[in-house]
One Martini backbone bead per residue (centre of mass of N, CA, C, O) as a GRO file, in nm:
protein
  376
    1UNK     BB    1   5.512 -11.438 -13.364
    2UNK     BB    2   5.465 -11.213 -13.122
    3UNK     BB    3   5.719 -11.084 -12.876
    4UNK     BB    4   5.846 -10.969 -12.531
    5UNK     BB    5   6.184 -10.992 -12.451
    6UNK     BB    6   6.409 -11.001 -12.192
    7UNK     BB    7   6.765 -10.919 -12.193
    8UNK     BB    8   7.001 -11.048 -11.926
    9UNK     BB    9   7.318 -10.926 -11.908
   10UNK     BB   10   7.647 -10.902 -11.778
   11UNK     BB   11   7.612 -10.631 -11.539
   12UNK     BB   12   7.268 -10.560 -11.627
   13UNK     BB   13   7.227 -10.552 -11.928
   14UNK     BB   14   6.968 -10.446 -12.075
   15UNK     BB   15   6.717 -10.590 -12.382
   16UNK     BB   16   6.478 -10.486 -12.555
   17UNK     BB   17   6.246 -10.667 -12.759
   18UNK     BB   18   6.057 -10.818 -13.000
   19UNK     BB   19   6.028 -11.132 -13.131
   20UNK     BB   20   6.065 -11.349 -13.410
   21UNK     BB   21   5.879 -11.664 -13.437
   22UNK     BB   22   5.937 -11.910 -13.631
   23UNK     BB   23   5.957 -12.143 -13.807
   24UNK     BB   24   6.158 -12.461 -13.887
   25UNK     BB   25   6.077 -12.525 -14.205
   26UNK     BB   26   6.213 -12.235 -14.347
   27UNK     BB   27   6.500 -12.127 -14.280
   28UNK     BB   28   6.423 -11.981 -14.052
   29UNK     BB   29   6.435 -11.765 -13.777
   30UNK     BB   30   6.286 -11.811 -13.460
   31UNK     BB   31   6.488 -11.587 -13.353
   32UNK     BB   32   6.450 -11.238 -13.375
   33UNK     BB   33   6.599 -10.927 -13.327
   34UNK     BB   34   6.479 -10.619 -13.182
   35UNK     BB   35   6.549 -10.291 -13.082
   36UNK     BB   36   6.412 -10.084 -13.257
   37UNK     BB   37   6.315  -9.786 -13.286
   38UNK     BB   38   6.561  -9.577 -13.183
   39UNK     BB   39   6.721  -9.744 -13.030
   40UNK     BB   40   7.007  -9.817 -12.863
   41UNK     BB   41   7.312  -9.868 -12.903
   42UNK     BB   42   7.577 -10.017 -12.800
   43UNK     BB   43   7.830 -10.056 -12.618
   44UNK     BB   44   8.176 -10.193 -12.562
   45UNK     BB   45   8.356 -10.154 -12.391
   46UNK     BB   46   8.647 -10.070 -12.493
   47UNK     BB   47   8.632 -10.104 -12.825
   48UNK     BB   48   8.577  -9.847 -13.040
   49UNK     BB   49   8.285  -9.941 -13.110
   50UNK     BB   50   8.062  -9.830 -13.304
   51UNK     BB   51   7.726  -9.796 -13.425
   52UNK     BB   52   7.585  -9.907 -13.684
   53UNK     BB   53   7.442  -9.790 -13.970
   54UNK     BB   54   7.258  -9.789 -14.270
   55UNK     BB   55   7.417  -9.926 -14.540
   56UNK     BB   56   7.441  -9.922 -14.842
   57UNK     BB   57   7.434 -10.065 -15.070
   58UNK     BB   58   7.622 -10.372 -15.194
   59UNK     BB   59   7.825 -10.409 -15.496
   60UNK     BB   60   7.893 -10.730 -15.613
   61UNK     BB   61   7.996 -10.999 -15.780
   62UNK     BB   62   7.936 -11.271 -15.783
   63UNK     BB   63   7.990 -11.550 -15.628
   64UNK     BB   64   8.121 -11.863 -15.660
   65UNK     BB   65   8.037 -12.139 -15.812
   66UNK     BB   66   8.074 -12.215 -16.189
   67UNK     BB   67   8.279 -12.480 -16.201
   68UNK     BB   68   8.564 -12.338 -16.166
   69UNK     BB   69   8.867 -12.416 -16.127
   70UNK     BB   70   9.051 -12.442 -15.826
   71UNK     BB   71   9.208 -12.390 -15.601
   72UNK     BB   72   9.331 -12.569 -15.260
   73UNK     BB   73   9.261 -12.431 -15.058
   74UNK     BB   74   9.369 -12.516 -14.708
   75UNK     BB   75   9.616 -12.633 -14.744
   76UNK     BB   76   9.913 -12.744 -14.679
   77UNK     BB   77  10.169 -12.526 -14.581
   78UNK     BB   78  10.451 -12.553 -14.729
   79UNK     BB   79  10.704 -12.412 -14.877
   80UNK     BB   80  10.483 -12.311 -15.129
   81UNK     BB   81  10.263 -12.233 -14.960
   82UNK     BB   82  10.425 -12.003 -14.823
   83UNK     BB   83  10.498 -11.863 -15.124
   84UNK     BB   84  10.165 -11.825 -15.185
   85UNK     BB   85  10.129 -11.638 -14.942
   86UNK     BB   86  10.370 -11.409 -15.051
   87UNK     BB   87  10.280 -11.414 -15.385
   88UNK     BB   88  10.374 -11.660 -15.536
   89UNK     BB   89  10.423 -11.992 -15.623
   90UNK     BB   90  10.304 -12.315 -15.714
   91UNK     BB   91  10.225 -12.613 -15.785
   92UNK     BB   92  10.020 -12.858 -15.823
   93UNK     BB   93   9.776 -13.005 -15.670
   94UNK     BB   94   9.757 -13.312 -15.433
   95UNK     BB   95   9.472 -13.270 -15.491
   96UNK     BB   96   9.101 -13.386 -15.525
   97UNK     BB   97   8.821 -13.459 -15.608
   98UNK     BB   98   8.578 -13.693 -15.511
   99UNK     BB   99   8.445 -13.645 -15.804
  100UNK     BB  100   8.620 -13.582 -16.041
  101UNK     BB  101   8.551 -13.259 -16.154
  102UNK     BB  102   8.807 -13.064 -16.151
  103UNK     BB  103   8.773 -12.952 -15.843
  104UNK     BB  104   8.904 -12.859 -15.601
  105UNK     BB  105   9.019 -12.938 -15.260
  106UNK     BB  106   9.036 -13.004 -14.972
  107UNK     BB  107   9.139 -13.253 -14.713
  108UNK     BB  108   9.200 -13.120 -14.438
  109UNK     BB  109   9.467 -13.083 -14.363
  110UNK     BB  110   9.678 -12.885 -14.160
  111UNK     BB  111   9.927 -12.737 -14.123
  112UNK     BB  112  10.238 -12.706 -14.097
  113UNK     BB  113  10.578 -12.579 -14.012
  114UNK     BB  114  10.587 -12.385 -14.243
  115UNK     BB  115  10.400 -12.208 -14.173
  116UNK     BB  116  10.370 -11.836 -14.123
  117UNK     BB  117  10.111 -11.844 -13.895
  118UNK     BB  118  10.245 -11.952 -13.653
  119UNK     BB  119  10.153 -12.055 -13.342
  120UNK     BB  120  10.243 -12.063 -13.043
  121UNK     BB  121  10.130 -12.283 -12.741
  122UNK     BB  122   9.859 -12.342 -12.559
  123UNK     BB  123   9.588 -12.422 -12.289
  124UNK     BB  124   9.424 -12.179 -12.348
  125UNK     BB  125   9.152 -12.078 -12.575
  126UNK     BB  126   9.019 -11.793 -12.396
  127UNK     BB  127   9.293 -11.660 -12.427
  128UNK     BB  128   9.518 -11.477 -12.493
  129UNK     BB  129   9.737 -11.382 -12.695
  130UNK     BB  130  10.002 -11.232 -12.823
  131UNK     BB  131   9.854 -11.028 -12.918
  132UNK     BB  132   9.745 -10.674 -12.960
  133UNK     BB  133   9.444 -10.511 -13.004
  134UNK     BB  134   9.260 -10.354 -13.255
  135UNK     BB  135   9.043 -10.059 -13.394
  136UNK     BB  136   8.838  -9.974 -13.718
  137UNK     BB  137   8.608  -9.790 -13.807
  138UNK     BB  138   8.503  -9.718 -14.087
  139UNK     BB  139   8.584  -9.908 -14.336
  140UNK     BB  140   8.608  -9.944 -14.643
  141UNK     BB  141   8.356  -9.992 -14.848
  142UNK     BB  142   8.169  -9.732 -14.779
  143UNK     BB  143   8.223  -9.744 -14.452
  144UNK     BB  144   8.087 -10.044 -14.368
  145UNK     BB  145   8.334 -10.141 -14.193
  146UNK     BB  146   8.505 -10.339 -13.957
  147UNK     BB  147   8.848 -10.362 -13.779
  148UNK     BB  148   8.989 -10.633 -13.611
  149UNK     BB  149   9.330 -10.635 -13.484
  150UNK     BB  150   9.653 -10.641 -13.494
  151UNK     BB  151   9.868 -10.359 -13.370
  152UNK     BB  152  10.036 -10.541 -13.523
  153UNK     BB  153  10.235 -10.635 -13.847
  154UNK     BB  154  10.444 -10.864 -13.968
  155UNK     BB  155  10.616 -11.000 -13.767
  156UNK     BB  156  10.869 -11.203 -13.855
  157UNK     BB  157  10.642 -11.282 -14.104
  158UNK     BB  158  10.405 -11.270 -14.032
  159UNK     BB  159  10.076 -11.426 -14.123
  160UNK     BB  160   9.762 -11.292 -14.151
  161UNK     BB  161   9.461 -11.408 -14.126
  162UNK     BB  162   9.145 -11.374 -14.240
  163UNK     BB  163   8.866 -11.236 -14.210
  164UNK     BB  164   8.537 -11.274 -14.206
  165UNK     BB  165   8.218 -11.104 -14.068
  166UNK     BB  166   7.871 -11.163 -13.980
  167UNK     BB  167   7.613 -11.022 -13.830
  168UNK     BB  168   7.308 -11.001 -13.698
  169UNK     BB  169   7.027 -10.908 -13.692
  170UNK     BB  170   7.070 -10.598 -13.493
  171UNK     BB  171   7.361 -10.578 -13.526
  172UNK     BB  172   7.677 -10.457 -13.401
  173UNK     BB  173   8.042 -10.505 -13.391
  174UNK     BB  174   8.021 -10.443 -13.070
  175UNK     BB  175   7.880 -10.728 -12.974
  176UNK     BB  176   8.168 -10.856 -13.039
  177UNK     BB  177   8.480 -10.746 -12.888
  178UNK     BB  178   8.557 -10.941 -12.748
  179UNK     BB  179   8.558 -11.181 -12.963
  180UNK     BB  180   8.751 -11.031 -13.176
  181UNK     BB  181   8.985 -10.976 -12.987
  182UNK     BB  182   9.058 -11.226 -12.965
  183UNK     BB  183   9.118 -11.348 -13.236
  184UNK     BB  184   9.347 -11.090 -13.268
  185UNK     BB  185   9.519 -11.212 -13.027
  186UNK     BB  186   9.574 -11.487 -13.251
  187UNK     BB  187   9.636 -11.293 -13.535
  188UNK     BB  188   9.354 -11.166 -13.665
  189UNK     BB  189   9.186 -11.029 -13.963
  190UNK     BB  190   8.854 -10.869 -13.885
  191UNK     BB  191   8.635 -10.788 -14.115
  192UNK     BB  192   8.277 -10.602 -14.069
  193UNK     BB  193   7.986 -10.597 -14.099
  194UNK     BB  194   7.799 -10.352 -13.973
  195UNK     BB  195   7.508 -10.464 -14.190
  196UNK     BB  196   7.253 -10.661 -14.166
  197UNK     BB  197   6.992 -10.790 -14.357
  198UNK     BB  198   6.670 -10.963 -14.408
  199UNK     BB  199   6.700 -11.271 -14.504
  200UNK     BB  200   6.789 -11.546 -14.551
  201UNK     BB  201   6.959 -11.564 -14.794
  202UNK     BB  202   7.046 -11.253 -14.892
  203UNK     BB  203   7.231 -11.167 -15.127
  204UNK     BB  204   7.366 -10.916 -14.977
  205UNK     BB  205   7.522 -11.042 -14.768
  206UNK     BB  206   7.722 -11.198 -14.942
  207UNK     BB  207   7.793 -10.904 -15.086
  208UNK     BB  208   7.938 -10.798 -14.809
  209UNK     BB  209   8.128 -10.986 -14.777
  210UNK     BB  210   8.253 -11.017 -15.057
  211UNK     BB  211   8.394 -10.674 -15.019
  212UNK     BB  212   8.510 -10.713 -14.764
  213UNK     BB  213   8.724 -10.973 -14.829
  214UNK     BB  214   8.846 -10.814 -15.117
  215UNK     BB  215   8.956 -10.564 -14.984
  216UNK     BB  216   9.170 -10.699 -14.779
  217UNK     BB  217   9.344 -10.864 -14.999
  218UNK     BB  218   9.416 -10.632 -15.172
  219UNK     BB  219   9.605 -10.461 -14.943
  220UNK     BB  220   9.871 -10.649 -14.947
  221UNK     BB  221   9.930 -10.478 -15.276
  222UNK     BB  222   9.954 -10.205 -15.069
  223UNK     BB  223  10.011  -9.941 -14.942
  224UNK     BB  224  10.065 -10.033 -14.616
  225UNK     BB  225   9.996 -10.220 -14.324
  226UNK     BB  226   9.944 -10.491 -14.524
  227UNK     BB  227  10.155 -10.514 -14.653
  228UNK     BB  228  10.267 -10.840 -14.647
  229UNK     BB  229  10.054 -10.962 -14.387
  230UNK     BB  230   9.880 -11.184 -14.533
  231UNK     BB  231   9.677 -11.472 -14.556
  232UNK     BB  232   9.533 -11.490 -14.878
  233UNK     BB  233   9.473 -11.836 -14.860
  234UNK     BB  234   9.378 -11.827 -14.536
  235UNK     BB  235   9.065 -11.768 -14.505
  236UNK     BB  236   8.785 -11.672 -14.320
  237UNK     BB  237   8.420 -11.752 -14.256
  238UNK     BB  238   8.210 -11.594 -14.062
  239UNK     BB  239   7.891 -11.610 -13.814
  240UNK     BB  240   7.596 -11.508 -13.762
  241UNK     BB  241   7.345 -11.573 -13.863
  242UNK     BB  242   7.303 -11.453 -14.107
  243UNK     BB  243   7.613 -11.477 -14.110
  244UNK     BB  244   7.604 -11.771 -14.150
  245UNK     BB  245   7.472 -11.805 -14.343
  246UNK     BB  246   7.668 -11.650 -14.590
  247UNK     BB  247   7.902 -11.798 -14.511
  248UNK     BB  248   7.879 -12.048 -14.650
  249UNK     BB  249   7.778 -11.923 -14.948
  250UNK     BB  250   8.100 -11.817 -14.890
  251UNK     BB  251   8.283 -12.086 -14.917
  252UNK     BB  252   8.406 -12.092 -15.216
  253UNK     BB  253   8.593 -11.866 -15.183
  254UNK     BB  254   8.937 -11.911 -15.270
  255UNK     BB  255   9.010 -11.814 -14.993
  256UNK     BB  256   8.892 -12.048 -14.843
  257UNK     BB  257   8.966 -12.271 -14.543
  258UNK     BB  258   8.735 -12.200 -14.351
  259UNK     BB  259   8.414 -12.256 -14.166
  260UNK     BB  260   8.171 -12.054 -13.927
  261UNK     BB  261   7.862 -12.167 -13.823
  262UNK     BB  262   7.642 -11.945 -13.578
  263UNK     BB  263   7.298 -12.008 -13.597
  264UNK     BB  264   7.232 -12.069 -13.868
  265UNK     BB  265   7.061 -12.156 -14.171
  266UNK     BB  266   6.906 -12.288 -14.466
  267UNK     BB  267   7.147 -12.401 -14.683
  268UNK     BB  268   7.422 -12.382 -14.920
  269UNK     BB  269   7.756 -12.548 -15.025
  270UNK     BB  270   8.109 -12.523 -15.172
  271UNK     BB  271   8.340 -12.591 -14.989
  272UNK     BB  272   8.746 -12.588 -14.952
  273UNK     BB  273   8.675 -12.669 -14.630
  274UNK     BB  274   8.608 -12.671 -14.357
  275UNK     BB  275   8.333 -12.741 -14.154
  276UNK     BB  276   8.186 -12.554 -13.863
  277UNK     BB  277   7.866 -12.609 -13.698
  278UNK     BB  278   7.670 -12.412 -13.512
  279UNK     BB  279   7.393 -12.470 -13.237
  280UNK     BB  280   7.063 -12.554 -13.114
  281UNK     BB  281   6.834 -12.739 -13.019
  282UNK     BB  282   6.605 -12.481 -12.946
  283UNK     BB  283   6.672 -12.429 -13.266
  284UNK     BB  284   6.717 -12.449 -13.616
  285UNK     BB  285   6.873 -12.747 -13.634
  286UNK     BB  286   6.728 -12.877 -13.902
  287UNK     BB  287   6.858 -12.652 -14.095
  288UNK     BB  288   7.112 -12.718 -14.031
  289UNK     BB  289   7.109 -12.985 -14.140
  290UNK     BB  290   7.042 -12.933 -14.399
  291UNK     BB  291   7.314 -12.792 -14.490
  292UNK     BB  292   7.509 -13.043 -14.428
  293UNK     BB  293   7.358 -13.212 -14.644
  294UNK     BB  294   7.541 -12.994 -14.862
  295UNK     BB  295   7.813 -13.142 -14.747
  296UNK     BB  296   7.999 -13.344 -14.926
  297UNK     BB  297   8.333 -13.278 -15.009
  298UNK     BB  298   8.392 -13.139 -14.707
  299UNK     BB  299   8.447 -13.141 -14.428
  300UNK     BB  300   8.204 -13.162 -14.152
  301UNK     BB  301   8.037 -13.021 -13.827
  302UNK     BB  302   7.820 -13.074 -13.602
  303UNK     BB  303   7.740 -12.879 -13.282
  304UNK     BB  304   7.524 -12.862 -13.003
  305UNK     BB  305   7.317 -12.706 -12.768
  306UNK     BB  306   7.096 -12.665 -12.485
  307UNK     BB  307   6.995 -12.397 -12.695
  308UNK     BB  308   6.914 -12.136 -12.846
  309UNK     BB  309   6.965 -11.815 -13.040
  310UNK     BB  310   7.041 -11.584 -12.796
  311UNK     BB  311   7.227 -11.756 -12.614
  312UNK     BB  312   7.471 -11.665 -12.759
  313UNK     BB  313   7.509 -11.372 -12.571
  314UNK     BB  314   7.660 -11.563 -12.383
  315UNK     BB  315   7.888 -11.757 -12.602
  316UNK     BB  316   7.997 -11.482 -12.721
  317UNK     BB  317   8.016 -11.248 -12.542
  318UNK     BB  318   7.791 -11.016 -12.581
  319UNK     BB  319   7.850 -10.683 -12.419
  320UNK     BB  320   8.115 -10.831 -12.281
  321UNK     BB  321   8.322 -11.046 -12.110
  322UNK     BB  322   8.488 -11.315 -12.085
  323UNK     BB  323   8.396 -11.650 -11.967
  324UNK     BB  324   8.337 -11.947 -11.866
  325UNK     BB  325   8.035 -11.918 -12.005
  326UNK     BB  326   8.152 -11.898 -12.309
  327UNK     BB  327   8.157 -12.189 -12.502
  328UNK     BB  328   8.262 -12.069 -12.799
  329UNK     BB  329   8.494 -11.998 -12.746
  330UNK     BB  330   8.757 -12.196 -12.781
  331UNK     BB  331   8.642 -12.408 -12.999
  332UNK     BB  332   8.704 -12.162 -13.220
  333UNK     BB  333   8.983 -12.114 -13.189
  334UNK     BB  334   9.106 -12.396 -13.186
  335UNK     BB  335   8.957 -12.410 -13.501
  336UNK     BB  336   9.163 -12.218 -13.615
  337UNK     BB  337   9.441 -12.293 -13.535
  338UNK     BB  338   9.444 -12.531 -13.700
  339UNK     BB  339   9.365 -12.503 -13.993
  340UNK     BB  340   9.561 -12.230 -14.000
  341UNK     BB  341   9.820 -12.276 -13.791
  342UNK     BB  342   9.886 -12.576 -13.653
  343UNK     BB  343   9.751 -12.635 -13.422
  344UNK     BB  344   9.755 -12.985 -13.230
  345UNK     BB  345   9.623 -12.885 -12.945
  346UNK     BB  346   9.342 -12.811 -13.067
  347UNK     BB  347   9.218 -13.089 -13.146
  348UNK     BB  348   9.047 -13.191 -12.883
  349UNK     BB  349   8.778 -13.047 -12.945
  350UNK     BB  350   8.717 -13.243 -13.256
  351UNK     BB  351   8.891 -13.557 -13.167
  352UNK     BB  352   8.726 -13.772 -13.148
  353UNK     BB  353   8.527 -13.902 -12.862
  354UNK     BB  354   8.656 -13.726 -12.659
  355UNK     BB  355   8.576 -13.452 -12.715
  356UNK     BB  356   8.510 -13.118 -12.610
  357UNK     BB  357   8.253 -13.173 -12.840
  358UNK     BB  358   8.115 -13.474 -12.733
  359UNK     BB  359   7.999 -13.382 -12.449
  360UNK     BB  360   7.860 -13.295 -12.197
  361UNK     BB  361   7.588 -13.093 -12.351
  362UNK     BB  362   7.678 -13.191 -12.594
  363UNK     BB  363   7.609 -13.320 -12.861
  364UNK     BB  364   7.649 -13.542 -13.103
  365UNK     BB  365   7.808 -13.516 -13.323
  366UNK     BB  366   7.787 -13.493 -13.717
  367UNK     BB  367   7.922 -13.609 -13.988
  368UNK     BB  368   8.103 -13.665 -14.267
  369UNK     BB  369   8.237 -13.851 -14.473
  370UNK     BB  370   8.495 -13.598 -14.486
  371UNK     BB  371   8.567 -13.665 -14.192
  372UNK     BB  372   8.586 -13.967 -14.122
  373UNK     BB  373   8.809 -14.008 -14.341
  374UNK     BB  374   9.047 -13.826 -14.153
  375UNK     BB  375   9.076 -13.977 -13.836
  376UNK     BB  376   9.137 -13.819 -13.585
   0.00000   0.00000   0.00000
């Protein structure tokens, strides 16, 4: 079903464009932008990034996940963790996989006090951080990806960790810019593909994603602003739609510490560390369901509001600057700095029955067994 339908974002910004409807049973999303041929893109006031243009199509590796034994990315970095995220070595991992088929997991732990990557403590997690962001547009393979980071990096030896992201079929990195400089200011480097395009879960996606997050890994081992300033053991994957599907599939990246899919589609993955499904109960919750249901061995949490598809352009702060009416910054915040930086003042956003995102309008959490069994 083909609609029109304009779309008024805070500040007076109107959108209009297409609307593909699809059905929920088939992991398509319910509902594409599509801001039409030649329409222009908008840019986010001093974001300093460009809309991107189509690029080439990027050729990677296939993703892995073909049962080769990984280390247990995402684990507590103690002192020898943190020595391996300095380029060092460190000892054999002391958890093993709950099916015991020898494939190592994250066991869901947050870091201690030995993280390189400690952030001082907030009581806002909607709040910038200690950093100030900048952007680097077109960069990366092929010119392809956009980089939003702290200005300085490496200050006292912290170790910043990586972000890949995924943007929606029709935005580019510039809808995304209040939302990625906000995470750049509590210390992340996100570089984001330009453009994705296809379908849920096609190939292409995946592999753009893992090109622009081994490109940045790689980064740490070169002469320049990275060297020896990333925490390339404790990376995340993260997206919206198109890029929420991808960032899953792309969760067994032994570099993954943690993933967040932001009304992502239908798909399978096996991640090495926690998972937290945002979605709407108006979007296609039940194909995020069926996604959840493929997460066996990493805790993973599903949690979403009443709300649709595109309604995200306003939980994500998309074309404008974050305020209160943006539920999903401060949780997502919160969830990367727990399970990444060990901030435990994070944890009330989804430990307990009383958590941030277990009251109304959020519906009650979804849980699996390998959640359930953290305790939090």
């Amino acid at each position: 079903m083909i609609a029109t339908k304009l779309l008024r974002l805070s500040g007076g910004l109107v959108l209009s464009g297409a609307l593909i409807a699809c059905s929920d049973d088939g992991g398509m999303p319910n509902t594409m932008l599509d801001l039409g041929a030649g329409a222009p893109v908008p840019t986010a006031p001093g974001s300093g990034m460009p809309p991107s243009t189509a690029a080439d199509p990027v050729s990677a590796a296939p993703p892995p996940g073909d049962g080769t034994a990984r280390p247990p990315m995402g684990m507590p970095p103690d002192d020898s963790m943190g020595e391996m995220a300095a380029g060092g070595s460190t000892a054999d991992p002391p958890n093993a996989d709950p099916a015991d088929d020898g494939d190592p997991v994250d066991d869901g732990d947050p870091p201690d006090s030995g993280n390189p990557s400690a952030l001082p403590p907030v009581t806002d997690y909607a709040e910038p951080g200690p950093f100030a962001p900048t952007t680097e547009a077109n960069v990366g393979p092929g010119n392809n990806y956009t980089i939003v980071r702290p200005d300085a990096l490496g200050s006292d030896g912290f170790l910043h960790p990586p972000i890949i992201f995924g943007p929606g079929i029709a935005t580019a990195p510039s809808f995304y810019s209040a939302f990625l400089e906000h995470l750049a200011s509590h210390g992340f480097v996100i570089i984001v593909v330009n453009s994705l395009g296809g379908s849920p879960g096609s190939a292409g996606n995946v592999e753009a994603m893992q090109t622009g997050l081994e490109w940045l890994i790689s980064q740490n081992d070169e002469a320049g602003i990275y060297q020896g300033a990333l925490a390339v053991d404790r990376a995340v994957t993260m997206g919206y739609s198109l890029g929420a599907t991808a960032s899953v599939q792309l969760s067994s990246h032994e570099a993954i510490a943690t993933t967040v899919a932001i009304h992502g589609h239908g798909t399978s993955g096996d991640p090495h560390g926690p998972v937290l499904l945002i979605t709407g109960t108006d979007d296609v919750i039940s194909s995020v369901r069926q996604t959840f249901s493929t997460l066996e061995e990493a805790p993973a949490m599903l949690v979403a509001l009443p709300i649709g598809h595109l309604d995200v352009l306003a939980e994500l702060a998309m074309l404008t600057q974050i305020s209160p009416s943006a539920r999903y910054i401060a949780p997502i915040t919160a969830w990367l700095r727990y399970w990444i930086n060990g901030d435990e003042g994070a944890r009330e956003f989804f430990a307990g029955t009383d958590c941030g995102m277990c009251a109304s309008p959020w519906i009650a959490p979804e849980t699996n067994a390998a959640w359930d069994a953290l305790a939090l």
